[in-house]
Each structure stands twice: as C-alpha cells, then as structure tokens.
C-alpha positions in Angstrom: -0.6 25.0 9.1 -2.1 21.9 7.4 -3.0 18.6 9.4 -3.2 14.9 9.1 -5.6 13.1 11.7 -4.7 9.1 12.2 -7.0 7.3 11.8 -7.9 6.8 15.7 -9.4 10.6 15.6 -12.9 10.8 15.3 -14.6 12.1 12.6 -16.5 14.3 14.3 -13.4 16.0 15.4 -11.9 16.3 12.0 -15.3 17.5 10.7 -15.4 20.3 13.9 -12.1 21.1 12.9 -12.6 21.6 8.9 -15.5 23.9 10.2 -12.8 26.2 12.3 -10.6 26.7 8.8 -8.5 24.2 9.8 -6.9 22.7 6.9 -6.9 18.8 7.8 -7.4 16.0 6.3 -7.9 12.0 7.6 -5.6 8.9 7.0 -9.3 7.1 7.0 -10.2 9.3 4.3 -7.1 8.5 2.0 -5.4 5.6 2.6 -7.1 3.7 5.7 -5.6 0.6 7.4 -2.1 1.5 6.6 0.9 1.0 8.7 2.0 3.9 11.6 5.5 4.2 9.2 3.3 4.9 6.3 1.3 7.2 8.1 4.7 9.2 8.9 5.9 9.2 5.4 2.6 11.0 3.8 2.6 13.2 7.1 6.6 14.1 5.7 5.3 14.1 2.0 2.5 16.6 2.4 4.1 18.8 4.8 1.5 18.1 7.6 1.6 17.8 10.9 0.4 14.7 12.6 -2.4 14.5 15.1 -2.3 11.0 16.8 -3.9 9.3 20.0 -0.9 6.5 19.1 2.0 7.0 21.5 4.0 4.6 19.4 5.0 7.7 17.1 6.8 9.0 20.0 9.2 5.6 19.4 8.9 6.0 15.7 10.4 9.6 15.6 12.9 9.4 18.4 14.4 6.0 19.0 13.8 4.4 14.8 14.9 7.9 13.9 11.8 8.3 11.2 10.8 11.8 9.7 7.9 13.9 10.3 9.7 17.2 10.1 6.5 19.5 10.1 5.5 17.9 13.5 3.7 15.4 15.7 0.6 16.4 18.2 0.0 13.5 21.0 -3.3 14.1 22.3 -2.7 12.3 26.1 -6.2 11.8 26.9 -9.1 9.7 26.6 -12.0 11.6 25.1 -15.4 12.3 26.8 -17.3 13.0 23.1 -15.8 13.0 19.5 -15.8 16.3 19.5 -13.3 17.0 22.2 -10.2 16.4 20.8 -11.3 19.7 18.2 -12.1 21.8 21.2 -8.5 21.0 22.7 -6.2 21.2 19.9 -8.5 24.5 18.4 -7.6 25.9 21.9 -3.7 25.0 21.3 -3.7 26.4 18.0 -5.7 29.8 19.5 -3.0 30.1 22.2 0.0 30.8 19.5 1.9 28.0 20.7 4.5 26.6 18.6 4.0 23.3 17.1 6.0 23.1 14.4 8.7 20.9 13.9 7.8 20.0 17.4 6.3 16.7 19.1 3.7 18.0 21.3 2.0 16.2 24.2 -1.1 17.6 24.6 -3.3 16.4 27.9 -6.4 18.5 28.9 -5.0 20.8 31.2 -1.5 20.5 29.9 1.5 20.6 27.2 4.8 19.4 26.7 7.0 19.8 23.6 10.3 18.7 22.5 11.5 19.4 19.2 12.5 17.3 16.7 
C-alpha cells in the first residue's frame, strides 16, 4: 500500500512511518499549499491512499462526487505528540483491516469505513 499525508500531518509522523516500511510520502514535501481538490487528484494519480486530519474530504468524495479510488484515512482525533497519529494508523495497518478503496474514520479507540 503506498500513502499520501496532507499537509496537516506532522512530520514526525510521516518520518515514524517511513521508518516502519511504510511507503508514504507528504503533500508538504511535493507540492505544499495546494488546494484539498488538488490534493485528491495526485492522491488518484499516484495510486495512494490519503491520510488527512481535514474532514472536508469526506464532502469532497461523497457529495462533489471527486475521485480517490485507492482510499481516504480520516484520522478523528486531536493528537497528544506528532508522533501519534504513526502509532494509530501503524496499528490499523497491523490489524489487516481493509482500507482500500474505502474512506476510513479512524478515532483512537475506534473505526468506521464506508466504501467508495
């Protein structure tokens, strides 16, 4: 599975991540400051899946009918360390669920999916 952090993940988490094996790469490392469509549209063109504190993808994929095929992860939480986020999605990813071609809502203690 391959990755695209927005820009509203912290580096520190991408970095944990890239340490794991994870292959994922940051909007702030390739095209910064660009708009939430955009963001979707190199998410579709690079086959990645989309990690986002932004609920506005949510609207974006379901109700403006945009693509992001390979799937969206929703982290529903507000971080205690930059880190965190890592240690919660590297725990979704270690529990086999299936993300893909799936909007996942992902809370501490929780998950809710709903394909695409």
């Amino acid at each position: 599975m391959r990755f695209l952090a927005d820009e509203n993940i912290p580096f520190l988490a991408v970095k944990k991540l890239k340490e794991l094996g994870i292959d994922i790469v940051s909007i702030s490392e390739i095209s910064p400051g660009i708009s939430d469509t955009e963001v979707l549209r190199i998410a579709e063109e690079h086959s990645r899946i989309l990690i986002t504190f932004d609920n506005d993808f949510g609207e974006l994929l379901f109700r403006k009918k945009l693509k992001c095929s390979n799937g969206i992860i929703f982290l529903k939480f507000v971080p205690v360390s930059p880190i965190e986020p890592a240690t919660i999605i590297s725990a979704l990813l270690n529990r086999g669920v299936e993300i893909i071609g799936m909007f996942v809502v992902l809370e501490r203690n929780a998950v809710r999916k709903r394909k695409i």
